[in-house]
C-alpha positions in Angstrom: -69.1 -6.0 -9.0 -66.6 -7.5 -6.5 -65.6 -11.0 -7.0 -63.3 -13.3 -5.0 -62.8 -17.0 -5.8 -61.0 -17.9 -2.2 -62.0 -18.1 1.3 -60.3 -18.3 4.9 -63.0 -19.5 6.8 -63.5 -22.9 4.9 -61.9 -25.1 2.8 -64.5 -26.9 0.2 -64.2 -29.5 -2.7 -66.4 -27.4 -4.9 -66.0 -24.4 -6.9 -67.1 -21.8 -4.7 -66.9 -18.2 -6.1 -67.8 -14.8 -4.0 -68.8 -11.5 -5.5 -70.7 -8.6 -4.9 -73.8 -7.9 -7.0 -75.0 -4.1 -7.2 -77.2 -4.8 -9.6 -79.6 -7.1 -7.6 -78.5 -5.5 -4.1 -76.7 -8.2 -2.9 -73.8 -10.2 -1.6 -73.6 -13.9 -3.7 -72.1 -17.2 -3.1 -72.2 -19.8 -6.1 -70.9 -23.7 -5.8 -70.6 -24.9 -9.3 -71.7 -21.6 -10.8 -75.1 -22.3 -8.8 -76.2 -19.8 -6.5 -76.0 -21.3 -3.1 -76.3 -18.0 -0.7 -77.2 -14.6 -0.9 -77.0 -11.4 1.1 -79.1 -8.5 0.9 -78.4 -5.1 1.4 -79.3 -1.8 1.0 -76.7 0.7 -0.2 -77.1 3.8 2.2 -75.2 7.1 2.1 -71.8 5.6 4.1 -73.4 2.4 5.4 -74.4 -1.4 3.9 -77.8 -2.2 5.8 -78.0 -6.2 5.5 -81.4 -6.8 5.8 -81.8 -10.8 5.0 -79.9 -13.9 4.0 -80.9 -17.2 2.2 -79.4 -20.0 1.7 -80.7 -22.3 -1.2 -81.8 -25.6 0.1 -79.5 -27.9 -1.9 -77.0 -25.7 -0.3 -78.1 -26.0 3.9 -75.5 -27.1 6.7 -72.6 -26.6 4.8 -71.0 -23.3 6.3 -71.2 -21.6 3.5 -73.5 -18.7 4.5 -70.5 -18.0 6.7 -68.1 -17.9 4.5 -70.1 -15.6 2.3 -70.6 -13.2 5.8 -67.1 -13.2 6.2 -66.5 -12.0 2.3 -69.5 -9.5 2.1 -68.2 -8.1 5.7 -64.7 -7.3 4.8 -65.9 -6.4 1.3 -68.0 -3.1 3.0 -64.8 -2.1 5.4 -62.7 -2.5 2.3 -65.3 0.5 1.1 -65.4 2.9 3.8 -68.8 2.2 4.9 -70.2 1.4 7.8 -72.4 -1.7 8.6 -75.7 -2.1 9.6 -76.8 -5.7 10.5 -80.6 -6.0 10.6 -80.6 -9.4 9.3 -80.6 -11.9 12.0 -77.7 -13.9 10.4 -75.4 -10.7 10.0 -76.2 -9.8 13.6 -75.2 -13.2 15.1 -72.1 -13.6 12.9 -71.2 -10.3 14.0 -71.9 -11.1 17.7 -69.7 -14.2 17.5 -66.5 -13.4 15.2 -64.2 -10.2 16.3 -62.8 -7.6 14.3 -65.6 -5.8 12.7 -67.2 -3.9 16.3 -66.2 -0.8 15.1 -67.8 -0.4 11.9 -71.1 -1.6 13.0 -74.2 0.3 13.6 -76.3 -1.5 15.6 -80.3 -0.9 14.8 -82.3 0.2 16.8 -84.8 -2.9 18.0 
């Protein structure tokens, strides 16, 4: 499991901890030890296909969602693999931040 306990994308009061979780196949954010957003992927043979994200209502309009994008993101280039955004979060924070173009594999729609 990958855990980080800092973000550059946003600064927050709370205790906001980041880590990777293989054994439930995705990507977590907790606030307070709460889980506040999660990622889903499927591990593929060189790729992370993201297929949803949630973000737990106690948790909405806060950025976090991007900040956990940001940390699952770099987390999967750190690894080698390439990414494949079909969730419709992934694909728009993707769209919208730089850096990350080539090690995407866009889905076909």
């Amino acid at each position: 499991m990958t855990e980080n306990t800092t973000s550059t994308e946003d600064e927050f009061t709370a205790n906001v901890s980041l880590r990777r979780n293989d054994a439930h196949h995705r990507y977590e954010l907790l606030v307070d030890g709460k889980l506040a957003v999660q990622a889903f992927f499927r591990d593929l043979p060189g790729h992370i296909d993201f297929t949803h994200t949630e973000t737990g209502r106690d948790f909405e309009g806060r950025g976090l969602a991007r900040v956990l994008a940001h940390f699952a993101l770099d987390d999967v280039v750190a690894t080698g693999k390439r990414i494949i955004p079909h969730c419709p979060f992934m694909s728009s924070y993707l769209r919208k931040h730089e850096g990350y173009e080539q090690f995407v594999d866009w889905p076909e729609r």
